[in-house]
C-alpha positions in Angstrom: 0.0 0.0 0.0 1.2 3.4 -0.9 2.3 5.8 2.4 -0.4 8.5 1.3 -2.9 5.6 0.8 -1.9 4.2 4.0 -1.8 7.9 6.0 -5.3 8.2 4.5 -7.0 5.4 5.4 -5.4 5.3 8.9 -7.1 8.1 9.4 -10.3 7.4 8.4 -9.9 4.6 10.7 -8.6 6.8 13.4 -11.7 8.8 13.1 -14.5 6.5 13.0 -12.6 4.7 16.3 -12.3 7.6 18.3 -16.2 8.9 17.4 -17.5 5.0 18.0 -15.2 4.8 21.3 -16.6 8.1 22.8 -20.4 7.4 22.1 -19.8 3.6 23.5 -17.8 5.2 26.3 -20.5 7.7 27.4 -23.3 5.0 27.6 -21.4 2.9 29.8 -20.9 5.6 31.8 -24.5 6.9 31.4 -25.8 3.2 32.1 -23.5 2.2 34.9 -23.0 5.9 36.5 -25.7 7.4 37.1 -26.4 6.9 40.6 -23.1 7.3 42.1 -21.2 9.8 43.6 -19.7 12.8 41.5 -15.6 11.4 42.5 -16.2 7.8 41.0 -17.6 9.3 38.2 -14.6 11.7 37.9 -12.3 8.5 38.1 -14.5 6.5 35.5 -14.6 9.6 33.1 -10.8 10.3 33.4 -10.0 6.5 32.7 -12.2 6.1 29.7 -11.2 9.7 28.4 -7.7 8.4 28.6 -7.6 4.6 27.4 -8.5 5.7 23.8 -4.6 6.8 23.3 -3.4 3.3 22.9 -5.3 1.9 20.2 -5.3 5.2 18.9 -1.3 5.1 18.8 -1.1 1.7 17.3 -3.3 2.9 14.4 -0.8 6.0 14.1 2.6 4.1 14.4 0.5 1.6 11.9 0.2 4.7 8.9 4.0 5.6 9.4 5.4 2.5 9.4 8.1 2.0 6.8 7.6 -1.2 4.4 
């Protein structure tokens, strides 16, 4: 795959996760949160708003990888 191919289409990908990892992320939290006290849900939110990086670095060290 060409790298301006590849650079493209990691990220599309990168998009779609993050916008399909915050809605899915939110509704847990909704779901699960919603009766508890305002510091677990600061811990839950600041977890979840962090553990997107990851996957999101694999797909970036994916489009700039040399062949």
């Amino acid at each position: 795959m060409a790298s301006s191919a590849r650079r493209f289409f990691g990220m599309v990908v990168l998009v779609a996760f993050v916008v399909v990892y915050c809605f899915i992320a939110m509704v847990i939290g909704d779901i699960t949160m919603a009766d508890k006290h305002w510091s677990i849900k600061l811990v839950y939110f600041a977890i979840a708003g962090l553990i997107w990086v990851v996957p999101a670095g694999m797909i970036i060290s994916w489009t700039y990888k040399k062949r």
